[in-house]
N, C-alpha and C positions, 0 to 999 in steps of 0.2 A: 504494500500500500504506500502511494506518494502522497505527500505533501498539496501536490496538485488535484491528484483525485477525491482526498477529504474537501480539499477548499470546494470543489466542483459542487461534490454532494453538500454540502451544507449551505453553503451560499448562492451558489447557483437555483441545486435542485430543489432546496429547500427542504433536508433531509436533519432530523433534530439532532444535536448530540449523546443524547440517548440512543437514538436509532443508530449511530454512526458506531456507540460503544456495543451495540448488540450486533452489531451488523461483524463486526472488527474488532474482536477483543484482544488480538495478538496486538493490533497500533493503538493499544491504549491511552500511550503517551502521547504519539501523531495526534489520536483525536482530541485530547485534552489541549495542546498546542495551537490545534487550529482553531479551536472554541474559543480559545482565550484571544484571538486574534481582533473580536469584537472589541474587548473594551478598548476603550479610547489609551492612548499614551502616557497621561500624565497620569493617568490612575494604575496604569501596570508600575511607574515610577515609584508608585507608593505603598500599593500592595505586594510586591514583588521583592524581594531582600537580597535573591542572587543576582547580581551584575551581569553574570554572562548569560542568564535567561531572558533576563531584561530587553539585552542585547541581538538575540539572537530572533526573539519574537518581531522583534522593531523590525531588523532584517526580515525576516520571511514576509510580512505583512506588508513590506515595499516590495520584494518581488514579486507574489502572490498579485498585488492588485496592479503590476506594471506588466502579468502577463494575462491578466483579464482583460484590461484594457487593451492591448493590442490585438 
């Protein structure tokens, strides 16, 4: 399971992340990731404590929506 294909099913298809965790329990982590990708920036900044999760989400949710967009 990619990165692309949870973003797909969730935001495109409109697939819940429930459904995406019964669907994919081995990408647990993927779907939890890509779930998190909703909230806003300054709020991961402050409920978030690891740096390089921080980091990493901020990353994918710029590429994620720079390859929707295209």
């Amino acid at each position: 399971m990619t990165y692309e294909r949870l973003f797909d099913l969730k935001y495109n298809q409109g697939v819940s992340t429930y459904e995406l965790v019964c669907r994919f329990p081995e990408a647990i982590k993927l779907v939890n990731e890509v779930a998190m990708l909703e909230i806003p920036d300054d709020t991961l900044d402050e409920v978030l404590q690891e740096k390089g999760l921080r980091r990493r989400l901020k990353h994918l949710k710029k590429r994620l929506m720079k390859i929707q967009n295209d």
